[in-house]
Jmol script that loads the backbone (N, CA, C; Angstrom):
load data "model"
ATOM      1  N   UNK A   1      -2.091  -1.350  16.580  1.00  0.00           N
ATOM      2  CA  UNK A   1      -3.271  -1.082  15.782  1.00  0.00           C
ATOM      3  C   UNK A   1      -2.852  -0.908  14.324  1.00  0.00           C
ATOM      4  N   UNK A   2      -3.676  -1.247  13.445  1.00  0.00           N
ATOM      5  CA  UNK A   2      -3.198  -1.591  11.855  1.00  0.00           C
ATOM      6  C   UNK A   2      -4.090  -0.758  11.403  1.00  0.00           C
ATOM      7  N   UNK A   3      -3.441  -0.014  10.241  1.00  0.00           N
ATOM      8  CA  UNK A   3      -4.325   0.999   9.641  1.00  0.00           C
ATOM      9  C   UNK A   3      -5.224   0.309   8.873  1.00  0.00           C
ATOM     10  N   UNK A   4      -6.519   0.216   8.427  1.00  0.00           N
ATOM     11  CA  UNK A   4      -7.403  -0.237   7.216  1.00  0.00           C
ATOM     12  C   UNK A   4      -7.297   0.122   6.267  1.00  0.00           C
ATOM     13  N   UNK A   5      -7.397   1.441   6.045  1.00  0.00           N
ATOM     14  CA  UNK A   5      -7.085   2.005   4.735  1.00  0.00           C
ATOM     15  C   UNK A   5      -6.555   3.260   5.145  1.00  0.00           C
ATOM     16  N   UNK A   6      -5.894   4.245   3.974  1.00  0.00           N
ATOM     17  CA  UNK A   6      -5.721   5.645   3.543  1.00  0.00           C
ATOM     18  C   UNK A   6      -6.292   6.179   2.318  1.00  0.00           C
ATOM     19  N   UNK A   7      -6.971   7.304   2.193  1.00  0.00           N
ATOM     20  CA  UNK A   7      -7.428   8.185   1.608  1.00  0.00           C
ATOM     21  C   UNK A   7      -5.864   8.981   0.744  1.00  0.00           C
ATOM     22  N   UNK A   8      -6.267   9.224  -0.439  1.00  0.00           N
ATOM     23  CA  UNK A   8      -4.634   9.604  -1.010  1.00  0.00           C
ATOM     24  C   UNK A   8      -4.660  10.652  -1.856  1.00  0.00           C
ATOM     25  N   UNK A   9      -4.428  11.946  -1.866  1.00  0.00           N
ATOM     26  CA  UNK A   9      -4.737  12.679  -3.000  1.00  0.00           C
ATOM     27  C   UNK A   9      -3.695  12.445  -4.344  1.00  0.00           C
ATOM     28  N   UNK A  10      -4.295  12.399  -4.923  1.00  0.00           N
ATOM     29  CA  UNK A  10      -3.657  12.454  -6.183  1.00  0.00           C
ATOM     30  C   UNK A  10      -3.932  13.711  -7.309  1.00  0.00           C
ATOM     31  N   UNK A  11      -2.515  14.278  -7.913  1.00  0.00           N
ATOM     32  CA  UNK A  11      -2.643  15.565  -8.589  1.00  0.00           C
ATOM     33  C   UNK A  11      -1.766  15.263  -9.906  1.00  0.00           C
ATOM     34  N   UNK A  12      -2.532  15.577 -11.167  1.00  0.00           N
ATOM     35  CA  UNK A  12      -1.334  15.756 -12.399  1.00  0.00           C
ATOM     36  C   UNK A  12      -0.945  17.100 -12.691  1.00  0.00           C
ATOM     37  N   UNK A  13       0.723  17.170 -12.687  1.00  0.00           N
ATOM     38  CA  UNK A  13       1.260  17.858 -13.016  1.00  0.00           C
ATOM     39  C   UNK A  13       2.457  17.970 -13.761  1.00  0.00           C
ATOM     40  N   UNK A  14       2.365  18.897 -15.083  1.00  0.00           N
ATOM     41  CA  UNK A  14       3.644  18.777 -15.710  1.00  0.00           C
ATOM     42  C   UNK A  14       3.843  17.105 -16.338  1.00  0.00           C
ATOM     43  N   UNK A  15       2.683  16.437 -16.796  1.00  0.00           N
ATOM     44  CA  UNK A  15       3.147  15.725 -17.315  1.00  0.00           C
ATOM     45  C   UNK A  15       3.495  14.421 -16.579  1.00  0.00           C
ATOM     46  N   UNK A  16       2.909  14.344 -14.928  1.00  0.00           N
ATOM     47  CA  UNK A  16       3.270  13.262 -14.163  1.00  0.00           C
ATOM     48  C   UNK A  16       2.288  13.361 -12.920  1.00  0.00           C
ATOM     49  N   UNK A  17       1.866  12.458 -12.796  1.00  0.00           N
ATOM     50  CA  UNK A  17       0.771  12.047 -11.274  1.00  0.00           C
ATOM     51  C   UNK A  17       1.330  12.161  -9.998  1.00  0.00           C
ATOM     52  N   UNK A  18       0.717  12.590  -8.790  1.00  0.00           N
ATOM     53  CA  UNK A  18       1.550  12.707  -7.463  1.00  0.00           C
ATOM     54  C   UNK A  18       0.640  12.093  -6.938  1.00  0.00           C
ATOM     55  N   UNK A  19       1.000  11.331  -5.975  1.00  0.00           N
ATOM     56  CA  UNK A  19       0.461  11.133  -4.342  1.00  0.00           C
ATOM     57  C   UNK A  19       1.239  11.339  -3.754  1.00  0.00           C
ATOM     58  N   UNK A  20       0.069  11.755  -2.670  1.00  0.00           N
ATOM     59  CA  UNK A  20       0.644  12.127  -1.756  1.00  0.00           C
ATOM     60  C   UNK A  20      -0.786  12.358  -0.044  1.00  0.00           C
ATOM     61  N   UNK A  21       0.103  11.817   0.707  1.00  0.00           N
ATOM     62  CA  UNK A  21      -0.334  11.083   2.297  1.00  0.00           C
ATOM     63  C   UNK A  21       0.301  11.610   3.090  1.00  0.00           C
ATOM     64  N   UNK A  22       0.108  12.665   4.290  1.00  0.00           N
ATOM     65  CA  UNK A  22       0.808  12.578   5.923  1.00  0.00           C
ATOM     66  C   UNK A  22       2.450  12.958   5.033  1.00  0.00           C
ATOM     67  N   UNK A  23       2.740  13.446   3.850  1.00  0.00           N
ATOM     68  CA  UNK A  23       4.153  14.367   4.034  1.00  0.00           C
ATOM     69  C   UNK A  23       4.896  12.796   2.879  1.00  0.00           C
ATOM     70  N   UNK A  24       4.160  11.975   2.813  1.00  0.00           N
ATOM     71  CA  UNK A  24       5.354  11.221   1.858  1.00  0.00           C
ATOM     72  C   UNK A  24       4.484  11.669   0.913  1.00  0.00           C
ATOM     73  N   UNK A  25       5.431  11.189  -0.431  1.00  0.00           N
ATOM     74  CA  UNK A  25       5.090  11.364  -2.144  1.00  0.00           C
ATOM     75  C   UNK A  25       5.579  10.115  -2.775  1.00  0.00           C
ATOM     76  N   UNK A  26       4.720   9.733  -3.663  1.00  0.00           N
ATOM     77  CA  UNK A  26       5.467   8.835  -4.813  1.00  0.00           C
ATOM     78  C   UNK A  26       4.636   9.619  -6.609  1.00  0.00           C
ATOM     79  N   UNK A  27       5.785   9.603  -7.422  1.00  0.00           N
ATOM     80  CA  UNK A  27       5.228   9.743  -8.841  1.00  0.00           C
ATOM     81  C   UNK A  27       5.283   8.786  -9.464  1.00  0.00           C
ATOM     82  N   UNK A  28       4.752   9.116 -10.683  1.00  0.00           N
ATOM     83  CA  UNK A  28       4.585   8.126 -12.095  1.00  0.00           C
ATOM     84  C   UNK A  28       3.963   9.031 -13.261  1.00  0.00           C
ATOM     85  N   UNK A  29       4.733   9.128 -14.572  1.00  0.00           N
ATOM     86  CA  UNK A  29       4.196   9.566 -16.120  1.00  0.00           C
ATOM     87  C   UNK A  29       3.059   8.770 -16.503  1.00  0.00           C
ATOM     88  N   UNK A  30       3.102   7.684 -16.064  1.00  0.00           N
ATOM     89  CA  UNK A  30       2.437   6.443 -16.624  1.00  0.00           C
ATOM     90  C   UNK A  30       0.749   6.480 -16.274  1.00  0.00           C
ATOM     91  N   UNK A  31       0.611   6.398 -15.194  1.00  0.00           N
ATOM     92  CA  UNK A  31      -1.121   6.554 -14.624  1.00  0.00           C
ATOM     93  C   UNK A  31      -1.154   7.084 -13.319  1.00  0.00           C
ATOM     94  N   UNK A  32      -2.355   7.536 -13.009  1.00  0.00           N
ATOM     95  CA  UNK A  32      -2.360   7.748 -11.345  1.00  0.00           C
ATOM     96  C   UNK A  32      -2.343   6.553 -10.556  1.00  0.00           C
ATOM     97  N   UNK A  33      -2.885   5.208 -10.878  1.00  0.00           N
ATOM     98  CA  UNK A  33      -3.307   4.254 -10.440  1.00  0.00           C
ATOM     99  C   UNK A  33      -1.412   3.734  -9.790  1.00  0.00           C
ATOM    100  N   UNK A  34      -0.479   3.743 -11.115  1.00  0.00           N
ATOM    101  CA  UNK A  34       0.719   2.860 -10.522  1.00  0.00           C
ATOM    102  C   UNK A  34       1.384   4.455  -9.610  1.00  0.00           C
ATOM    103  N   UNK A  35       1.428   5.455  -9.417  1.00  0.00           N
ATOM    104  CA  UNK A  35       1.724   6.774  -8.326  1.00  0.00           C
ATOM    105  C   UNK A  35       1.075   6.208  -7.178  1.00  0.00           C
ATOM    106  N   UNK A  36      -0.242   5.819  -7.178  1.00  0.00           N
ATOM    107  CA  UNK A  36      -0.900   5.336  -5.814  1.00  0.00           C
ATOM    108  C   UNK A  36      -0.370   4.288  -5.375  1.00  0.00           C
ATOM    109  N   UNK A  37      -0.152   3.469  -6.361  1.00  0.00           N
ATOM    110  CA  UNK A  37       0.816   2.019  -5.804  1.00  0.00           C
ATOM    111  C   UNK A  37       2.308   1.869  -4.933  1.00  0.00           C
ATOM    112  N   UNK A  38       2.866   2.949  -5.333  1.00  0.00           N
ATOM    113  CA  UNK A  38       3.946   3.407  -5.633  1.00  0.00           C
ATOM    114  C   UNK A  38       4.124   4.013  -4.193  1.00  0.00           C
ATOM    115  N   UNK A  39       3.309   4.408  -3.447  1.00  0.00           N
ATOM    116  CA  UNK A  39       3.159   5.847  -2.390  1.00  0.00           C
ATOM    117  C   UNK A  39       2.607   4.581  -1.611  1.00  0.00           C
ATOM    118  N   UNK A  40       1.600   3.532  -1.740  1.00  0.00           N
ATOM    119  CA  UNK A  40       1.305   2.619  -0.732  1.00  0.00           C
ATOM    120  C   UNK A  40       2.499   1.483  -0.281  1.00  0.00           C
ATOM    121  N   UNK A  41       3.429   1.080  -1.774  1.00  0.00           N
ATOM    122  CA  UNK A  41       4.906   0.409  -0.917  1.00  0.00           C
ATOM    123  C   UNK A  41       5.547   1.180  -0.123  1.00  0.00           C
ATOM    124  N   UNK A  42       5.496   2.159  -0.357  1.00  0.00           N
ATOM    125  CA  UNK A  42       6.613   3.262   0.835  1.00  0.00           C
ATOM    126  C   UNK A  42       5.529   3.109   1.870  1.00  0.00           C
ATOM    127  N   UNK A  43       4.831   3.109   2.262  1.00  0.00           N
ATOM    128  CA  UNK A  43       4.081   3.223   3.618  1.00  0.00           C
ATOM    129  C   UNK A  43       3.424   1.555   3.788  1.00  0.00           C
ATOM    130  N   UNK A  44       3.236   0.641   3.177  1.00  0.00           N
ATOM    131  CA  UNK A  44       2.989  -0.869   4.202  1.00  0.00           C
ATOM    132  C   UNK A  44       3.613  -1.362   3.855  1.00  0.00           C
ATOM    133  N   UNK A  45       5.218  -0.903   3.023  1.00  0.00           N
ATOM    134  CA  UNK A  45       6.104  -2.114   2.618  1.00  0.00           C
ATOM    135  C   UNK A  45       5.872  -2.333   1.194  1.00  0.00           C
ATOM    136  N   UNK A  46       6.863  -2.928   0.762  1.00  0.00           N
ATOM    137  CA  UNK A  46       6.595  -3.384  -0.665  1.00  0.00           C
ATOM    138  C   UNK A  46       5.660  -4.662  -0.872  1.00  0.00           C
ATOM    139  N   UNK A  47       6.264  -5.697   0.078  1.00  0.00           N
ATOM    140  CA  UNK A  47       5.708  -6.979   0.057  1.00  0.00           C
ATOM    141  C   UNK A  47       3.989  -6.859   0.247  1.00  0.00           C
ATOM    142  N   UNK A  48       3.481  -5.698   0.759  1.00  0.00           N
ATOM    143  CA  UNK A  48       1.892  -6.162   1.135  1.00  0.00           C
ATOM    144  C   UNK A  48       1.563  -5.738  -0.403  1.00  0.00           C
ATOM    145  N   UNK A  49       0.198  -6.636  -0.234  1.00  0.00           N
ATOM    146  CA  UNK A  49      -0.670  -6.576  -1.881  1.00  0.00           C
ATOM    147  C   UNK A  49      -1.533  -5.384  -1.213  1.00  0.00           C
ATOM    148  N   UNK A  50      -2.005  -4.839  -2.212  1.00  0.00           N
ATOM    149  CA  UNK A  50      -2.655  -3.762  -1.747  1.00  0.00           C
ATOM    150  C   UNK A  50      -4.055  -3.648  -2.937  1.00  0.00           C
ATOM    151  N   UNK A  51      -4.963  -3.187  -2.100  1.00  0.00           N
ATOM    152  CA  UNK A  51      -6.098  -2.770  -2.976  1.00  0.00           C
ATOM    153  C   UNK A  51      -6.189  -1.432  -3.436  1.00  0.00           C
ATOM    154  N   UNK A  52      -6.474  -0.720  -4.639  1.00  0.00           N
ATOM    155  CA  UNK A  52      -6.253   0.423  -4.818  1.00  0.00           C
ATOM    156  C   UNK A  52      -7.916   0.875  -5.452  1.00  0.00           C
ATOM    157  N   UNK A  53      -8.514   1.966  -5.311  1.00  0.00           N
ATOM    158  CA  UNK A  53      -9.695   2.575  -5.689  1.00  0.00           C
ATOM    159  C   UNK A  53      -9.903   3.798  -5.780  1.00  0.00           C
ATOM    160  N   UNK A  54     -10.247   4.053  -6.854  1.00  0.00           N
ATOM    161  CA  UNK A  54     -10.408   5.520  -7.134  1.00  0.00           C
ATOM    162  C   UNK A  54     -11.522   6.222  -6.577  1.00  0.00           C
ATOM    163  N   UNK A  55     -12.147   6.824  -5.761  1.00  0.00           N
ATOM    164  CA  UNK A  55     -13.257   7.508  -5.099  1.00  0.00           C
ATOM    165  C   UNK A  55     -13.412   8.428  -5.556  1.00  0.00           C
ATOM    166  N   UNK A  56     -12.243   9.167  -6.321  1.00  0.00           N
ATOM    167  CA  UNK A  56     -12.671  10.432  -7.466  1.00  0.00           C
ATOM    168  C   UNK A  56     -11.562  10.358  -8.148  1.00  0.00           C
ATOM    169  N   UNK A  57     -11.657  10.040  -9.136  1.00  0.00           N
ATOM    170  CA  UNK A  57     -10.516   9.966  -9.981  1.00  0.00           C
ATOM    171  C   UNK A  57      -9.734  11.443 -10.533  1.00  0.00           C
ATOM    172  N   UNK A  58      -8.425  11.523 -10.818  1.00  0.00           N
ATOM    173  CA  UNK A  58      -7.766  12.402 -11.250  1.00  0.00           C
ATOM    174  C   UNK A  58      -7.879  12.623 -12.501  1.00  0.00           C
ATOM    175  N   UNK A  59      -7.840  13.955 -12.716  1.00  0.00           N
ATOM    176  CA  UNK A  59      -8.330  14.907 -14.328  1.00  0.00           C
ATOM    177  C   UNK A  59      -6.747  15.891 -14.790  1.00  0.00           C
ATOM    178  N   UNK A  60      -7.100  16.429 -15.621  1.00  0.00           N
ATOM    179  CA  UNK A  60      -6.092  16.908 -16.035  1.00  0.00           C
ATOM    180  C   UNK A  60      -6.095  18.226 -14.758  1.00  0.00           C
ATOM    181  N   UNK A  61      -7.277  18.624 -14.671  1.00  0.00           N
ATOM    182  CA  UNK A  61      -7.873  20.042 -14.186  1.00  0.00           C
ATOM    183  C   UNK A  61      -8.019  19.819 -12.526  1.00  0.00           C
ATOM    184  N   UNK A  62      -8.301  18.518 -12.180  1.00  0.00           N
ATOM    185  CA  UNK A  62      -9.074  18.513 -10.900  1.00  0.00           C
ATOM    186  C   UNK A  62      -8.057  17.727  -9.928  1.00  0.00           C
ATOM    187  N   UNK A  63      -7.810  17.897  -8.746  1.00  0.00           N
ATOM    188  CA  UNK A  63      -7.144  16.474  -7.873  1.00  0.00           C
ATOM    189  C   UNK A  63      -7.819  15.764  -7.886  1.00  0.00           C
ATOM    190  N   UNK A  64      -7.543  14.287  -7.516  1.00  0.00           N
ATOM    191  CA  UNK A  64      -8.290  13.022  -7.053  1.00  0.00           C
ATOM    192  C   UNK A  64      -7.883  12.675  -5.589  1.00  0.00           C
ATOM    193  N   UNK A  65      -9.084  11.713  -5.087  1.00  0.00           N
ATOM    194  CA  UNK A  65      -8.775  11.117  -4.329  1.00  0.00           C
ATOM    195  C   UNK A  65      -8.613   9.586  -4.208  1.00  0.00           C
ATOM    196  N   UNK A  66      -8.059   8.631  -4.255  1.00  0.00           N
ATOM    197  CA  UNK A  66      -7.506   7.229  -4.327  1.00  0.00           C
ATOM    198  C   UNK A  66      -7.601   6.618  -2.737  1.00  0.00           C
ATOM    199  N   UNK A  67      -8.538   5.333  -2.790  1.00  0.00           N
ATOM    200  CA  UNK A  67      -8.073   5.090  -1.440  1.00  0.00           C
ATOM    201  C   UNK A  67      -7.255   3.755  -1.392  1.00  0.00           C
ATOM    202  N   UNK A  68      -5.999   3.373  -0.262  1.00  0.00           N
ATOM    203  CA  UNK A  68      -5.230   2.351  -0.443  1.00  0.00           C
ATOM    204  C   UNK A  68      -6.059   1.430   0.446  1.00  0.00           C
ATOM    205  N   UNK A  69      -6.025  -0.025   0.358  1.00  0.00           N
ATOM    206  CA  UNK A  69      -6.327  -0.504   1.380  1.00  0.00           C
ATOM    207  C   UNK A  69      -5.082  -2.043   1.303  1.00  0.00           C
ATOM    208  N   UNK A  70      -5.100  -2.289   2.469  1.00  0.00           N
ATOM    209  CA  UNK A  70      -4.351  -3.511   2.870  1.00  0.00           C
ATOM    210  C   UNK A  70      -5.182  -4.841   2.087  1.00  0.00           C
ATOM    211  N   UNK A  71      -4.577  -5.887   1.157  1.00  0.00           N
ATOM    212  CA  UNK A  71      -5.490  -6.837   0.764  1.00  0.00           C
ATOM    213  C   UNK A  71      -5.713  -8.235   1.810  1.00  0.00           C
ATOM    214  N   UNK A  72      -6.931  -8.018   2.702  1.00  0.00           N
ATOM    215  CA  UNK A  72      -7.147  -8.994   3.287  1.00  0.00           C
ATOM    216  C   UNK A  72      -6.820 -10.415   3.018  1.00  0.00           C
ATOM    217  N   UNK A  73      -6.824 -11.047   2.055  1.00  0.00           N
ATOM    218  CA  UNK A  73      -6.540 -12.244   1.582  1.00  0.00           C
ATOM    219  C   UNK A  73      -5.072 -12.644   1.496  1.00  0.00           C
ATOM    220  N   UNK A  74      -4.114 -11.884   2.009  1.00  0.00           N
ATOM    221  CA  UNK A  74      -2.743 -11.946   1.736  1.00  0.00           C
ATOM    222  C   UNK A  74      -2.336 -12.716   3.345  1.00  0.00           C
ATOM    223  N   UNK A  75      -1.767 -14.091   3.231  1.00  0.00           N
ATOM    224  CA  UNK A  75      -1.765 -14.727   4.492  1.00  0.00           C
ATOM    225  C   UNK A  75      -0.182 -15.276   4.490  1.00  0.00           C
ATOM    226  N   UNK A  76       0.327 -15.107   6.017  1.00  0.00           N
ATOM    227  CA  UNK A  76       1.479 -16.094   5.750  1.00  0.00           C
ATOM    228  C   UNK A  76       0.966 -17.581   5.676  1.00  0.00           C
ATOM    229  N   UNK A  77       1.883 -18.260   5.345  1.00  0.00           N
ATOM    230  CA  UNK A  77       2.124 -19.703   4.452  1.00  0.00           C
ATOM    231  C   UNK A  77       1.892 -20.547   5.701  1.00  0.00           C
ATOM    232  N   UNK A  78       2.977 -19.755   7.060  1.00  0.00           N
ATOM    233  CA  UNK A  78       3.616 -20.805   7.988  1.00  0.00           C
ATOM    234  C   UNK A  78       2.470 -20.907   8.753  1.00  0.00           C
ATOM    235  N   UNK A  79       2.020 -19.499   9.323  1.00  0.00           N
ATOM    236  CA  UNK A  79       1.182 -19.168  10.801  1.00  0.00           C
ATOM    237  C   UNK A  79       0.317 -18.688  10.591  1.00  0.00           C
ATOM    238  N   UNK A  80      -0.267 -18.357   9.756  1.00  0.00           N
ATOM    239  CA  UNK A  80      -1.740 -18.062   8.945  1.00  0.00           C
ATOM    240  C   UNK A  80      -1.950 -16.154   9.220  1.00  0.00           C
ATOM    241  N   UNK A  81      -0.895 -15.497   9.869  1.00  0.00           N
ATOM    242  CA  UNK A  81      -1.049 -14.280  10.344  1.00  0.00           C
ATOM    243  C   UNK A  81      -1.410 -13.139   9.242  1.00  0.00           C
ATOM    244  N   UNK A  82      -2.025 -12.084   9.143  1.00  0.00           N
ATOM    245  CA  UNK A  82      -2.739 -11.080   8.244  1.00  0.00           C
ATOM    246  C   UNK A  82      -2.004  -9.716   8.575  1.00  0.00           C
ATOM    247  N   UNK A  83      -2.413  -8.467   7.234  1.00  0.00           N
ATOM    248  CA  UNK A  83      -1.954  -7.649   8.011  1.00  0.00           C
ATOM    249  C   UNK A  83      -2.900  -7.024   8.933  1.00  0.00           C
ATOM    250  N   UNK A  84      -4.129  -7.791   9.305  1.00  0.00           N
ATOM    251  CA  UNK A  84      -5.239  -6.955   9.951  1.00  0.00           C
ATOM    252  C   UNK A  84      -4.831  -7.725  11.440  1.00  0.00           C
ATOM    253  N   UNK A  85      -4.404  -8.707  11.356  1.00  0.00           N
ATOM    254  CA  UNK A  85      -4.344 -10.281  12.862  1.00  0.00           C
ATOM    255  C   UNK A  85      -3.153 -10.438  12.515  1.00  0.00           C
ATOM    256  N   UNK A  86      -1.841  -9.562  13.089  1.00  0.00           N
ATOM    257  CA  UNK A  86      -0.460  -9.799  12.946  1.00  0.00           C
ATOM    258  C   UNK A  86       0.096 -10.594  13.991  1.00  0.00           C
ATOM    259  N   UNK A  87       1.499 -11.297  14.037  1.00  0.00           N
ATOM    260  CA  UNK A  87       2.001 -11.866  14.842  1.00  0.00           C
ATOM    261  C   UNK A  87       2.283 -10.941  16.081  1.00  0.00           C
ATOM    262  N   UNK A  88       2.608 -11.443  17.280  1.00  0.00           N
ATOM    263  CA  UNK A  88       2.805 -10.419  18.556  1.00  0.00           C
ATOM    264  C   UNK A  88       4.223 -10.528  18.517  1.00  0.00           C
ATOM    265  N   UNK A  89       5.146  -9.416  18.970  1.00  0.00           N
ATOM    266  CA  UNK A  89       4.367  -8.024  19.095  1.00  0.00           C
ATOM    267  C   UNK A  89       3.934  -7.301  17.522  1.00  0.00           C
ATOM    268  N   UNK A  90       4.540  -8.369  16.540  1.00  0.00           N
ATOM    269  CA  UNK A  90       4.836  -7.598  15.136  1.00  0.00           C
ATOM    270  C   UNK A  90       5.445  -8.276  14.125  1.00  0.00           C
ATOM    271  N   UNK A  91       5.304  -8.020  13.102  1.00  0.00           N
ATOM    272  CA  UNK A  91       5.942  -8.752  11.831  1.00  0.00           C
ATOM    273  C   UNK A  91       5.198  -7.783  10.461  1.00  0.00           C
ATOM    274  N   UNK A  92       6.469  -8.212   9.468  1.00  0.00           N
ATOM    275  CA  UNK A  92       6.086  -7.411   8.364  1.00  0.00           C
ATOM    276  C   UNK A  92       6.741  -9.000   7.120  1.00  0.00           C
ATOM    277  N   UNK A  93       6.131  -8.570   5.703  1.00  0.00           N
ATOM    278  CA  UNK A  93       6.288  -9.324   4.843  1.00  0.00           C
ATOM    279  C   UNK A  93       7.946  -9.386   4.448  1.00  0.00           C
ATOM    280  N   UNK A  94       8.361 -11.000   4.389  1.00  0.00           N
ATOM    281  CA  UNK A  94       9.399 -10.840   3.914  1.00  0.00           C
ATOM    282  C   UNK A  94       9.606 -11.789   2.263  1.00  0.00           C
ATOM    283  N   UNK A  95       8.244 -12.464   1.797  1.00  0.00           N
ATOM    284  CA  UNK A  95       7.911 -12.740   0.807  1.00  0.00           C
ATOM    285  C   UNK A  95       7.195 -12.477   0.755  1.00  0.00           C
ATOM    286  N   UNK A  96       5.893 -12.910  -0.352  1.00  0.00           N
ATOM    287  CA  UNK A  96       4.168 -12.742  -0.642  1.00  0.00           C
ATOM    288  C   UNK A  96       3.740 -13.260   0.247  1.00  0.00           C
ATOM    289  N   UNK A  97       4.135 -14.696   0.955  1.00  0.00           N
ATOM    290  CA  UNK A  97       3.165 -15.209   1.611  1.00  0.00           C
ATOM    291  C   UNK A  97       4.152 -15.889   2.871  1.00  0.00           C
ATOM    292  N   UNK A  98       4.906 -14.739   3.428  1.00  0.00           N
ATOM    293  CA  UNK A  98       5.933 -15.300   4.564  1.00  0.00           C
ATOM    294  C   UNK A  98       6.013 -13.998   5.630  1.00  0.00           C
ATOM    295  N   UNK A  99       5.364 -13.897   6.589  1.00  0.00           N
ATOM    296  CA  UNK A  99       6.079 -13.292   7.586  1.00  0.00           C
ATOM    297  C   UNK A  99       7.275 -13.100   8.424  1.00  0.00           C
ATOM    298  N   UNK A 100       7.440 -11.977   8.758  1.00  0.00           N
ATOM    299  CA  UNK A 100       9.249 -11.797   9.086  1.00  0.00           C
ATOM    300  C   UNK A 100       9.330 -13.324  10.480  1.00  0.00           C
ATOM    301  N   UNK A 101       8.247 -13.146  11.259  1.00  0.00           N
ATOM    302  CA  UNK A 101       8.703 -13.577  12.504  1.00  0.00           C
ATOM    303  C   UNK A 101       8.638 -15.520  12.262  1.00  0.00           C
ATOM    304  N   UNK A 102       7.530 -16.072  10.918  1.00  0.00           N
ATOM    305  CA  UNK A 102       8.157 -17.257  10.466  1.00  0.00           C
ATOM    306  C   UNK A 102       9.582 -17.497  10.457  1.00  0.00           C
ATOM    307  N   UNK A 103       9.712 -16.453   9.238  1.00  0.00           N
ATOM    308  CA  UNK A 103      11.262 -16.853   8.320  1.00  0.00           C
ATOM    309  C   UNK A 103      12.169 -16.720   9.637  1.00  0.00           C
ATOM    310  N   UNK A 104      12.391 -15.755  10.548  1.00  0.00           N
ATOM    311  CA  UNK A 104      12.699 -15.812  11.780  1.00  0.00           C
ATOM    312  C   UNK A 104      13.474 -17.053  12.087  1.00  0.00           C
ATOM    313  N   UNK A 105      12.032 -17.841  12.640  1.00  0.00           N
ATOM    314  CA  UNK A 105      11.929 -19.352  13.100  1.00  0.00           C
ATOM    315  C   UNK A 105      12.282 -20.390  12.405  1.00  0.00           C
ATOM    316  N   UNK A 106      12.385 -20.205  10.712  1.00  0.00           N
ATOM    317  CA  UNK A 106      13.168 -21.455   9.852  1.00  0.00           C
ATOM    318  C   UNK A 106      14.191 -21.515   9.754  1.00  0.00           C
ATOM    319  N   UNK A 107      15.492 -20.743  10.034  1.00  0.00           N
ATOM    320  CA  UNK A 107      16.550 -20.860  10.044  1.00  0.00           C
ATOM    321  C   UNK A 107      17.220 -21.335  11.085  1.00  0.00           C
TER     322      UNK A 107
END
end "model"
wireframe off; spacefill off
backbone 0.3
color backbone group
């Protein structure tokens, strides 16, 4: 079963953004938006594209909440597989548009 999305809090502090999900963290000085990005490669991989949305955005004063989602439109090249309709039993990105269990099979 493939997650759809996560819900992500996001907090500024000291000068730097947190997310944070289920016990992982990623930061960033820069925006909350690349912290959320940042916290979604550690959890679907680097290779998945990801959709990112603010549902309450982060304040100096207030947490936010950010939700990640998997970008549907992201397909392998070879076998047309998604991260929503993955290969059996499994596969993860090993380019933008290559699944592990292709590249697997081309060598």
């Amino acid at each position: 079963m493939s997650i759809s999305h996560l819900d992500v809090s996001v907090r500024y502090s000291s000068g730097t953004y947190i997310a944070r999900n289920s016990g992982k963290t990623a930061s960033c000085t820069h925006s909350p938006d690349v912290a959320v990005k940042n916290l979604g490669a550690k959890i679907f991989g680097a290779q998945q594209r990801l959709i990112i949305t603010a549902l309450h955005p982060v304040s100096y004063t207030k947490p936010g909440v950010y939700r990640i989602s998997p970008d549907p439109s992201q397909m392998c090249r070879q076998c047309g597989c998604t991260w929503y309709d993955a290969c059996q039993p499994g596969c993860h990105w090993v380019e933008d548009d290559l699944c592990s269990a292709c590249a697997g099979r081309a060598g």
